[in-house]
VEXVEXDREN-370716 format. One record per residue (C-alpha): x, y, z; residue in one letter. Coordinates in steps of 0.5 Angstrom, whole numbers, plus 2048, in hexadecimal, padded with zeros to 3 digits. Layout:
! VEXVEXDREN-370716
XYZA/...
END
This chain:
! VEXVEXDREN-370716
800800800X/8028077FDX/80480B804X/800812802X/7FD814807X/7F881280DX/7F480C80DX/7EC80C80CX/7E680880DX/7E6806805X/7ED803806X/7EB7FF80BX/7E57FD808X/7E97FC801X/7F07F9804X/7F17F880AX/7EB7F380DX/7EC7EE807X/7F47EF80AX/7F27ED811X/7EE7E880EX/7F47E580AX/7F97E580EX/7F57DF812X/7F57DB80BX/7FC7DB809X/8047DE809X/8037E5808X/8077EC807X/8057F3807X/8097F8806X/809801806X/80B8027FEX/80F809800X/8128087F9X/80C8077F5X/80980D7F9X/80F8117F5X/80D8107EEX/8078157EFX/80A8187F5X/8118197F3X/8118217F5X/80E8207FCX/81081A800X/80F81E806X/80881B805X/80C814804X/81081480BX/80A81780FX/80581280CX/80980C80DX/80980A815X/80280D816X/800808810X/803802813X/80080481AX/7FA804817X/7FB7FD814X/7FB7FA81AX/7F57FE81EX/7F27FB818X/7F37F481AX/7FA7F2816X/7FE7ED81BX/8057EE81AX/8067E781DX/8027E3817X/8047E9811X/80B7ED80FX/80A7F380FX/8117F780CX/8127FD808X/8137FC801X/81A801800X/81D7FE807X/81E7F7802X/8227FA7FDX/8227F37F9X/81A7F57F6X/81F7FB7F3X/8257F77F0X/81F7F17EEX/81C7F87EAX/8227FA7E7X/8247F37E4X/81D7F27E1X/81C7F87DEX/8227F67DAX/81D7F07D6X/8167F47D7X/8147F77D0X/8127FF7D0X/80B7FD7CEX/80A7F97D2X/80A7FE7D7X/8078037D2X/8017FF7D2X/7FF7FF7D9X/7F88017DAX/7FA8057E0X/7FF8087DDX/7FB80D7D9X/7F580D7DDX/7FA8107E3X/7FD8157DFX/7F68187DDX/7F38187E4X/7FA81B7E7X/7FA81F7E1X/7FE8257E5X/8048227E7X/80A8207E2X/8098187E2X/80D8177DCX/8138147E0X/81680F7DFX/81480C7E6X/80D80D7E5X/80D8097DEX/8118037E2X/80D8037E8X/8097FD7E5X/8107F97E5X/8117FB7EBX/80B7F87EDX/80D7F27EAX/8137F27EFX/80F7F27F5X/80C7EC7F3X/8107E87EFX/8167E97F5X/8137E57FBX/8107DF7F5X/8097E27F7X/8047DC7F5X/7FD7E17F6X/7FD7E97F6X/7F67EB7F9X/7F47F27F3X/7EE7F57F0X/7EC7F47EAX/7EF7FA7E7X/7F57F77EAX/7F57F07E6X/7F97F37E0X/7FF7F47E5X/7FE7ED7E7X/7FE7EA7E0X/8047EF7DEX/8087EC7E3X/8067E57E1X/80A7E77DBX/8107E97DEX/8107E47E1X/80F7DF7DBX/8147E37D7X/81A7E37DCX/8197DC7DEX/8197DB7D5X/8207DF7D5X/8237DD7DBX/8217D67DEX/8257D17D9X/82A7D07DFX/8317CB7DDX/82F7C47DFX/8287C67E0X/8257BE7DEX/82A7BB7E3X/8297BF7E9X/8217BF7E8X/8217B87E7X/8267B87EDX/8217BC7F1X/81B7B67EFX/81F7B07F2X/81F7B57F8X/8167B47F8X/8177AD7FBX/8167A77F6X/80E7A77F6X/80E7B07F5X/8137AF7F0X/80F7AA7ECX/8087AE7EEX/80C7B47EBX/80F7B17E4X/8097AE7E3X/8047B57E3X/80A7B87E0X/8097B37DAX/8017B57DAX/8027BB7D9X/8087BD7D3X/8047B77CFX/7FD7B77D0X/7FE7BE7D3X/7F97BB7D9X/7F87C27DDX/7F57BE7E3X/7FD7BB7E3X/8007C17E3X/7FB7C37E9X/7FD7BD7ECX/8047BD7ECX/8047C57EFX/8017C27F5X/8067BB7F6X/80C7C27F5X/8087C67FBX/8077C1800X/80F7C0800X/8127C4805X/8197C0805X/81A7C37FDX/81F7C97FEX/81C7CF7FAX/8217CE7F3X/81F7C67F2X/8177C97F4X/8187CE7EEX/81C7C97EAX/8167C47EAX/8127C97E8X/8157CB7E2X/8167C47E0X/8107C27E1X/80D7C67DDX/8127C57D7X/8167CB7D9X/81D7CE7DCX/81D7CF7E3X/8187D37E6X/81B7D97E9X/8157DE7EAX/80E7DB7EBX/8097DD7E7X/8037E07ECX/7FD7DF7ECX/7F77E67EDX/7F37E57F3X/7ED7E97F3X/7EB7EC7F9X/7E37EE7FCX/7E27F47F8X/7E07F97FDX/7DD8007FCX/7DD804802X/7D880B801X/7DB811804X/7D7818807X/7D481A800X/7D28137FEX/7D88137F9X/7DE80D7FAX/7E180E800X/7E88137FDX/7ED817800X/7EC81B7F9X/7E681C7FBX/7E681F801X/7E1819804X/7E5815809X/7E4814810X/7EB811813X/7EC80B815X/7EE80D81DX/7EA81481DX/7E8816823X/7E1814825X/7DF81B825X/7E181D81EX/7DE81681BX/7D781981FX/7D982081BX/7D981E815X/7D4818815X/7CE81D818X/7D0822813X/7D081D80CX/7CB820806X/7C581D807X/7BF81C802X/7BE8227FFX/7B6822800X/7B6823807X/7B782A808X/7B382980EX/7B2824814X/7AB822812X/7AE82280AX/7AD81A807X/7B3817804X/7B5812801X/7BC80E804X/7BE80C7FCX/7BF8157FBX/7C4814801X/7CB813803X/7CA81180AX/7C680B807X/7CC808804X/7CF80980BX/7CB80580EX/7CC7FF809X/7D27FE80CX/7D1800813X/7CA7FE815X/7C57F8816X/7BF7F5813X/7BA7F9818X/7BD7FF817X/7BD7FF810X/7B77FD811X/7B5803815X/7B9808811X/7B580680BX/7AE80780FX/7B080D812X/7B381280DX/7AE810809X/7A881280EX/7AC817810X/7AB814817X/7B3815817X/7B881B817X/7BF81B813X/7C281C81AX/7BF81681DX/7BF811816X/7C7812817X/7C881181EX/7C980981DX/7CE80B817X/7D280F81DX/7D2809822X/7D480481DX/7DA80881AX/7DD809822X/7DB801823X/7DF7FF81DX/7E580481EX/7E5803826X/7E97FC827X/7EE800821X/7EF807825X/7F180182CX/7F67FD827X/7F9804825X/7FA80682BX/80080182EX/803804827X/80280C828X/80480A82FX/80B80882DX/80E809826X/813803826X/80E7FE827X/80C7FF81FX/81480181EX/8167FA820X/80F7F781CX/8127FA817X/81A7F7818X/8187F0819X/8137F0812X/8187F480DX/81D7EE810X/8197E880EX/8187EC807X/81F7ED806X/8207E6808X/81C7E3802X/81D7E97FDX/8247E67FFX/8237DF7FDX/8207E27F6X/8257E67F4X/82A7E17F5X/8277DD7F0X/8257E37EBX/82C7E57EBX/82E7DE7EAX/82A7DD7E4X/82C7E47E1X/8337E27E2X/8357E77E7X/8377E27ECX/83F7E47EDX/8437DF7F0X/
END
């Protein structure tokens, strides 16, 4: 996540709930992208340093657990920046051209000077971030699957280049006799399946027999791959987009909750301002006076209370605001008590952290240096295959 500026309702409707819920599941990494912030706010990285900690502490009130995921920064594992350098030297420029979020940001930030060479690589750079940890699943929106599959091909096209290692059918045939006769067998008979009768149920299969192998070392693991699959060694994997709960948090004018828009309430405001905000939302506009009816479709507290209300009150906002039977002031106050609900348990775990900085600090320390350690190991064989392994 892009480190500019405070954290808002709509990021943890959008984001951050679908993170909680994803760290139970599987190994996950979360990192402050301070250098993709950079591509856009290259002249103001003030915004950058003062959004970084705030964002972290603001992960954490919301319910990531740095004992189940990785938290880091991304300019704190330089390994991202060397694995973006080297594949840039094999990405065509109109690949990178072709991005969809290359045009369509330049048109929305239209005031700013985008035409650097940062803000066209930013999509590779992407690709880095994923491809560097071997990442199997990458959670996106829709809009965001053409970075997926854009890395995909990076993948693909590194691996074409660079995965035909010396020797390479001996050590992967070294590396099946290392499965136990009965895998080993299992293996070569699903890998037969697949290149003869293209059998995708056999290549599925085999995938799973190299998961479940937890004695392989990460070399002789790629190596299986890529032999299953008729290929060289497979040095980056190719991931997968998973898509997550589309999630469109209304803001205080009914429009998407955007800091653009001037809409947001905080994730950790305080309670009076939550209140402030809420009781001064534009209402339907033809209730000009108490005893007006109206319709709660017109309203943009109505979506609020999609979100944050019950059945019943539904039920009672609908028979109310119609009748009239209801005033506006009234109609929000279920809106205002579910919004401090949600948010109390995130200002009680925020408050050990605004209480002593370094405990975020150290978080931080511990996750960059699990980062470091597997970005280390990616990088030893991305330089390997490149031939920029030096003895």
């Amino acid at each position: 996540m892009r480190p500019t500026g405070s954290l808002h309702l709509g990021h943890y409707h959008g984001v951050l709930k679908n993170w909680v819920d994803m760290q139970q599941e599987f190994e996950c990494l979360f990192f402050v992208a301070d250098w993709h912030a950079l591509t856009t706010h290259y002249d103001t990285p003030q915004v950058i340093e003062q959004s970084v900690w705030d964002m972290v502490i603001d992960w954490l009130a919301s319910g990531v657990d740095p004992a189940r995921a990785t938290l880091f920064i991304q300019s704190r594992v330089p390994e991202h920046a060397e694995l973006h350098l080297l594949l840039s030297m094999i990405t065509p420029l109109g690949w990178l051209e072709r991005m969809p979020t290359y045009k369509d940001q330049q048109e929305k930030l239209s005031g700013k000077d985008l035409s650097t060479y940062g803000f066209l690589g930013y999509p590779l750079l992407q690709s880095a971030d994923i491809l560097i940890y071997r990442a199997t699943q990458v959670p996106v929106g829709e809009d965001q699957v053409p970075h997926i599959e854009f890395t995909r091909e990076i993948a693909r096209r590194f691996n074409h280049i660079y995965g035909r290692e010396a020797g390479f059918e001996e050590k992967a045939e070294s590396a099946v006799k290392k499965l136990g006769s009965k895998k080993a067998k299992l293996y070569a008979e699903l890998r037969t399946r697949y290149q003869e009768q293209g059998d995708d149920e056999a290549l599925d299969s085999a995938k799973s027999l190299l998961d479940e192998q937890q004695s392989l070392s990460l070399g002789d693991r790629e190596r299986l791959f890529g032999y299953l699959e008729g290929g060289g060694k497979m040095i980056l994997s190719e991931p997968q987009a998973m898509l997550t709960k589309a999630s469109r948090m209304p803001g205080l004018d009914g429009q998407k909750m955007s800091k653009s828009y001037n809409n947001t309430i905080s994730l950790r405001e305080d309670e009076a301002t939550v209140a402030k905000k809420i009781r001064t939302m534009p209402t339907d506009p033809a209730r000009i006076r108490r005893t007006d009816a109206g319709d709660p479709v017109r309203c943009p507290v109505w979506q609020l209370h999609q979100v944050y209300s019950s059945e019943d009150t539904k039920q009672w906002v609908q028979q109310g605001c119609k009748s009239a039977g209801i005033g506006c002031i009234e109609c929000k106050q279920p809106v205002i008590a579910g919004v401090l609900e949600e948010q109390k348990p995130m200002h009680e775990r925020a408050q050990q952290y605004l209480d002593d900085p370094t405990l975020v600090r150290n978080i931080i320390a511990d996750g960059c240096e699990k980062a470091r350690k597997l970005a280390t190991e990616t990088m030893r064989d991305v330089r390997e295959a490149m031939g920029l392994s030096y003895s």
